[in-house]
C-alpha positions as CSV (number, residue, x, y, z in Angstrom):
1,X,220.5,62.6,-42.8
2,X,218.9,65.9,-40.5
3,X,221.0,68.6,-40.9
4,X,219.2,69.8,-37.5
5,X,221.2,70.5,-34.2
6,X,222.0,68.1,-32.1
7,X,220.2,68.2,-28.7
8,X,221.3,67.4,-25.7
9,X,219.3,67.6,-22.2
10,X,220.1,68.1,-18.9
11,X,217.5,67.0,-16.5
12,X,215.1,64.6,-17.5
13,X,212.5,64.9,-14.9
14,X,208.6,64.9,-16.5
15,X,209.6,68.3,-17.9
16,X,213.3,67.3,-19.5
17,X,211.6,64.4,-20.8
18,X,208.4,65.8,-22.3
19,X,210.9,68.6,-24.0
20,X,213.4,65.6,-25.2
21,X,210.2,63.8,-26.8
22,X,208.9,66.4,-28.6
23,X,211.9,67.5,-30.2
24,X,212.9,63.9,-31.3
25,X,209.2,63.8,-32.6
26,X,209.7,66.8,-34.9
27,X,213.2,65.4,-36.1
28,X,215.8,66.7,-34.2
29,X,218.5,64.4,-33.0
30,X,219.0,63.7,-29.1
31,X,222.5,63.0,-28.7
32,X,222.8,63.3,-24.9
33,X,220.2,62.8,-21.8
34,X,221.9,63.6,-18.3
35,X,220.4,63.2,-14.6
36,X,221.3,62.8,-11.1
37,X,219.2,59.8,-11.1
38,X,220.5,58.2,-14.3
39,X,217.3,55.8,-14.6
40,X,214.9,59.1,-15.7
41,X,217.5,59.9,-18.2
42,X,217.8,55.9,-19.5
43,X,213.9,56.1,-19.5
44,X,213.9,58.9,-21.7
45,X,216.3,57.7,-24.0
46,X,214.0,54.7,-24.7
47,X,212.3,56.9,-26.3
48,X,214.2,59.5,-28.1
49,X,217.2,57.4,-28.3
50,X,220.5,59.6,-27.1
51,X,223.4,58.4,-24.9
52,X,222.8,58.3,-21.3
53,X,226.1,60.0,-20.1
54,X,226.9,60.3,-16.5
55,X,229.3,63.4,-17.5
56,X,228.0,66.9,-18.3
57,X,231.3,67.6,-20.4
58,X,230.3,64.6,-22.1
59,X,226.7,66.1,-22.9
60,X,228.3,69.1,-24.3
61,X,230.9,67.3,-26.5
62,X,227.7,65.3,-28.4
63,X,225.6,68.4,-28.8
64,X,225.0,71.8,-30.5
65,X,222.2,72.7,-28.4
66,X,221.8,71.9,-24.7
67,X,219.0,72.4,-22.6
68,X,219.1,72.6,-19.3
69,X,216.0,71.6,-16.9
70,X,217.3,71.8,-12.8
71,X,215.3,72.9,-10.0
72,X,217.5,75.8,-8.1
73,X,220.2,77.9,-8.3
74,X,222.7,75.2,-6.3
75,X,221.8,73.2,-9.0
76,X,222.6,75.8,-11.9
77,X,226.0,76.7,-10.4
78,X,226.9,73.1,-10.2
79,X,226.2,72.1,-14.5
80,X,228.0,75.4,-14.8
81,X,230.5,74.6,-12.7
82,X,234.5,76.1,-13.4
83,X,235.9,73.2,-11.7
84,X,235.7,69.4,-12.3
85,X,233.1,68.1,-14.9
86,X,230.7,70.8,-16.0
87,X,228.7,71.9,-19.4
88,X,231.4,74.4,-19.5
89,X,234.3,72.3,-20.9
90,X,234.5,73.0,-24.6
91,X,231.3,75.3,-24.5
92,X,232.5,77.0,-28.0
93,X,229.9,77.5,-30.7
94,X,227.3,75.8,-28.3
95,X,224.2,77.1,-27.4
96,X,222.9,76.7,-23.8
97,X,219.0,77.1,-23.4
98,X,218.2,77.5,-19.8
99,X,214.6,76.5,-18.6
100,X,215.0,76.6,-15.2
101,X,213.3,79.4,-12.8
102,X,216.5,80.6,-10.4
103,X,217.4,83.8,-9.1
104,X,218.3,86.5,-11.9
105,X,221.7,86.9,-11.4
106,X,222.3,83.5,-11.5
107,X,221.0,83.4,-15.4
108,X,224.1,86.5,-15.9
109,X,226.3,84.7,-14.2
110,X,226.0,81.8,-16.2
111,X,225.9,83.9,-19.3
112,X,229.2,85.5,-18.8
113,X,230.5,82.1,-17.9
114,X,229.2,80.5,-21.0
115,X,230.7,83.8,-23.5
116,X,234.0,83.7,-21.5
117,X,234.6,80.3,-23.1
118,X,233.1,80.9,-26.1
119,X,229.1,80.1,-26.4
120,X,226.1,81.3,-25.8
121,X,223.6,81.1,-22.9
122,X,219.9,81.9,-22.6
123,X,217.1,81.9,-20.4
124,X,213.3,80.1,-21.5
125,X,211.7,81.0,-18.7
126,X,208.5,78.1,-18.9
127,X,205.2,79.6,-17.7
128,X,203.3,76.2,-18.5
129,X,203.8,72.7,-17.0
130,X,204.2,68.9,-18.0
131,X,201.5,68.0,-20.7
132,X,202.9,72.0,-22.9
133,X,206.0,70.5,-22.4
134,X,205.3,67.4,-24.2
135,X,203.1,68.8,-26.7
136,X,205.4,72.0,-27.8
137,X,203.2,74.6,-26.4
138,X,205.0,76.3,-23.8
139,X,204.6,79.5,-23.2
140,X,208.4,80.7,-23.6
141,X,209.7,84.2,-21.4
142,X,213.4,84.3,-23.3
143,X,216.3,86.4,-21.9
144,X,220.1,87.4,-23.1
145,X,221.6,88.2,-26.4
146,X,219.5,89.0,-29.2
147,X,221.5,87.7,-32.1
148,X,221.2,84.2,-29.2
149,X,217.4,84.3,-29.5
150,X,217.6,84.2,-33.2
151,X,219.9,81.6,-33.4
152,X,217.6,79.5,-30.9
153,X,214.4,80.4,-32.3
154,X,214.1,77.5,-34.8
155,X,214.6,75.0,-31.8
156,X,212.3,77.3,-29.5
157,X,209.7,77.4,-31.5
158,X,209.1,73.6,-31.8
159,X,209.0,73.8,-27.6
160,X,206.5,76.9,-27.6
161,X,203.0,78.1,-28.8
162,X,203.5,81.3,-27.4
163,X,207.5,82.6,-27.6
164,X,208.4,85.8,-26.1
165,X,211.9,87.5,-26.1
166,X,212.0,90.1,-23.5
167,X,215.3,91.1,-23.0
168,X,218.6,91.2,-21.7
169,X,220.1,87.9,-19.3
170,X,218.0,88.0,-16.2
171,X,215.0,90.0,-17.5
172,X,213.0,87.0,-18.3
173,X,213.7,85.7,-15.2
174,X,212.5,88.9,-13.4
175,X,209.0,88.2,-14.9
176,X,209.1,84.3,-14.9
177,X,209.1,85.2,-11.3
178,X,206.8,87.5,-11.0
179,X,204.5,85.4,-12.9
180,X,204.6,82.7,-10.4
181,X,204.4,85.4,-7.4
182,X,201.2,86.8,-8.8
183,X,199.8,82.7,-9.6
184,X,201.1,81.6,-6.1
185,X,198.9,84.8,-4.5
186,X,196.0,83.8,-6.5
187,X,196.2,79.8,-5.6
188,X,196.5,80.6,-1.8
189,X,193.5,83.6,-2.3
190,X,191.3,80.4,-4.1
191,X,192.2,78.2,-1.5
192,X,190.8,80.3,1.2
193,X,187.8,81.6,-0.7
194,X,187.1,78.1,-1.2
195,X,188.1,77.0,2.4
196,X,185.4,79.0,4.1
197,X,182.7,78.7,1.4
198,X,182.6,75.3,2.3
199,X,182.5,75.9,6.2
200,X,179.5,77.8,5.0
201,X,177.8,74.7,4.0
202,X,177.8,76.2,0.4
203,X,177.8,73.9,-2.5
204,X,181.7,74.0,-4.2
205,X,180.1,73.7,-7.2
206,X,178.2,76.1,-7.7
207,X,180.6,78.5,-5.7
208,X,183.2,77.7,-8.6
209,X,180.7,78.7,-10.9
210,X,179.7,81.8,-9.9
211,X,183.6,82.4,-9.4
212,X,184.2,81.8,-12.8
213,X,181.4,84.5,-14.0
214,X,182.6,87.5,-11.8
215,X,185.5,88.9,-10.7
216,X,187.0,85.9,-8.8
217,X,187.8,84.2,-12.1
218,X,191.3,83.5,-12.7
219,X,193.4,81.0,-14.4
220,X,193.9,79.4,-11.1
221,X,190.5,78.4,-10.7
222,X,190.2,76.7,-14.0
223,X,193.3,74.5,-13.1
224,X,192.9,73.8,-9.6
225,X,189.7,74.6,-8.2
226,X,187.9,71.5,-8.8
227,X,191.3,69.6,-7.1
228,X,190.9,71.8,-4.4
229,X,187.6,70.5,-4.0
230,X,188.2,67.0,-4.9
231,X,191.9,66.8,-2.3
232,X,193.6,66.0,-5.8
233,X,197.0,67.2,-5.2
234,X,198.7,65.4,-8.5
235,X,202.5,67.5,-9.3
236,X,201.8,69.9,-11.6
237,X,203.8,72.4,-9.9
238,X,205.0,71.6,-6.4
239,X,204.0,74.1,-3.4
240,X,208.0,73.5,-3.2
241,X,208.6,75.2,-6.0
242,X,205.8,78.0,-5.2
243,X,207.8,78.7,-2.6
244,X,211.2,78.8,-3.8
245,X,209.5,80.9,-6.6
246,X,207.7,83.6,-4.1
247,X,210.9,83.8,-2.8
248,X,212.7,84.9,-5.8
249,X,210.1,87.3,-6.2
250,X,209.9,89.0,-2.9
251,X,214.0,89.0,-3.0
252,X,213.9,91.0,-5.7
253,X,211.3,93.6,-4.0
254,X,213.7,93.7,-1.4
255,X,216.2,94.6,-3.6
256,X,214.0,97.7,-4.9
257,X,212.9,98.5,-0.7
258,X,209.3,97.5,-2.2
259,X,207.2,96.1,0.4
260,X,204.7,93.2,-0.7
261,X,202.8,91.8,1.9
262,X,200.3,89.9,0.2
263,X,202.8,87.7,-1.8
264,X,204.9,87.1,1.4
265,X,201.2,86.0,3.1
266,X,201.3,83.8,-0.1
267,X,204.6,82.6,0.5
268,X,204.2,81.7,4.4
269,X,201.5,79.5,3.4
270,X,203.7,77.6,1.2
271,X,206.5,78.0,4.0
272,X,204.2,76.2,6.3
273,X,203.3,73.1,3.8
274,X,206.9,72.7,3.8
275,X,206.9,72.6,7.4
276,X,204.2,70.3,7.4
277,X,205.5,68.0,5.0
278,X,202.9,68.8,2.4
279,X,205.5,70.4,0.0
280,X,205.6,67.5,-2.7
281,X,201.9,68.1,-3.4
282,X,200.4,70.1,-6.4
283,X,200.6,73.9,-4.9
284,X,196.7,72.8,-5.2
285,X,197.3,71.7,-1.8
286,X,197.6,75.0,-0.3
287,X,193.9,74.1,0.4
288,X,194.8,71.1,3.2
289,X,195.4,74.7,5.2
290,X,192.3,76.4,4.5
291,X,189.6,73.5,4.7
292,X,188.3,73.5,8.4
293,X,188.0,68.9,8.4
294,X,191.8,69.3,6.6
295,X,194.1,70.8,9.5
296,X,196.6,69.1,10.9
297,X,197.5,65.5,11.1
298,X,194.6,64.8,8.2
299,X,196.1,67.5,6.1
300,X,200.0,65.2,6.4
301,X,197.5,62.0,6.2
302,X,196.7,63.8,3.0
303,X,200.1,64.0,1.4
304,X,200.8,60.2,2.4
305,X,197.6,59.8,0.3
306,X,198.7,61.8,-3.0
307,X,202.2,60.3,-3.1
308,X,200.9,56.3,-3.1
């Protein structure tokens, strides 16, 4: 019989499941899977076994450990709710990993919530994406108490290659945010470099090549410069949640009267494939802008495409 914490998970969307798997595959016990669309979370459990539970006070009663994987700060507030059914009824001596990229403030507040009722919170701030997730090689920003992070790190290091503490509640989701800011500049820069290379006539291979051996290199065109080229806009990372994630970033330059024009040029772009309709693709499709044959209704025909 494991002697391991009991997990439970919150959100089991690719990157709730992936998390859920690989956990179950290095022996600890899923006890609870919970999500708004209760199928993902009875397709997970297929898997890892668990309870489905359509109760989040229900998902903290079975476990020792829950992570939590939701998309914004609405959602946060509501599993951490101080009314009706939330994670917070009978939080004691439970620790709450949060994965999720929200504002700051909403990690502290959630924090405090968590302590006044007698657990712990944390932030793992995720700075990789589905197949990581799966495989338990996340790159892990971690934020709140220390002697939090220590208790965690056992479980945390199954999710993570690379695990990082960095600080006090909210400070790992500073940088998670700048992180994206600085990818989400680089992704729309790519976009347009690649855009008007090929309005040049130039050959996209061999402009990614070059790219890759001087100083346009970045991460960004090793992941998705070829689906740039190719109009492959599979969800890694939504342009979505670029955009929420920009705007994190730029609120908190605000905050600091630090002016940052070229992440809010980054940001419109992603503004604008929202407007579009074009915000479920891969932030990849940032490029439907920039291509001169992409504009307009081909760029939406586009998105109709990726989502069959």
């Amino acid at each position: 019989m494991t002697t391991l914490p009991r997990i439970g998970i919150v959100g089991t969307g690719r990157m709730g499941a992936g998390i859920a798997k690989r956990l179950r595959d290095v022996g600890y016990p899923i006890a609870a899977l919970y999500d708004i669309h209760p199928d993902t979370a009875r397709e997970t459990a297929r898997e890892t076994g668990g309870e489905v539970t359509a109760s989040l006070a229900r998902v903290t009663e079975l476990s020792d450990v829950v992570i939590t994987v939701v998309t914004d700060d609405a959602a946060m507030r509501a599993i951490f709710a101080t009314a009706g059914d939330s994670l917070l009824q009978g939080a004691a001596g439970r620790i709450f990993i949060n994965t999720a990229t929200v504002t700051p403030a909403v990690h502290v507040e959630v924090e405090r919530l968590v302590e006044e009722r007698g657990g712990r919170s944390l932030e793992a701030c995720m700075a990789s994406s589905i197949p990581q997730a799966r495989e338990g090689t996340l790159y892990l920003m971690v934020g709140g108490r220390e002697d939090a992070f220590e208790s965690a790190r056992p479980v945390l290091e199954k999710m993570s290659a690379s695990l990082r503490y960095i600080g006090e509640a909210g400070k790992a989701a500073q940088l998670k945010a700048l992180v994206n800011m600085v990818m989400n500049v680089n992704t729309a820069g790519l976009a347009e470099g690649l855009g008007l290379a090929d309005a040049l006539g130039l050959d996209l291979d061999v402009v990614r090549e070059v790219f890759s051996q001087t100083g346009a290199n970045s991460r960004v065109l090793e992941t998705d410069g070829l689906d740039m080229q190719n109009r492959d806009h599979e969800v890694f990372f939504s342009a979505d949640h670029a955009a929420k994630d920009s705007g994190i970033a730029l609120a908190l330059a605000r905050d600091v009267d630090l002016r940052l024009p070229v992440a809010a040029a980054a940001l419109g772009q992603f503004e604008l494939m929202k407007q579009l309709g074009l915000g479920g693709l891969d932030k990849s499709g940032v490029s439907e802008l920039t291509f001169a044959k992409r504009h307009g209704s081909d760029a939406r025909n586009a998105a109709k495409g990726s989502r069959a």
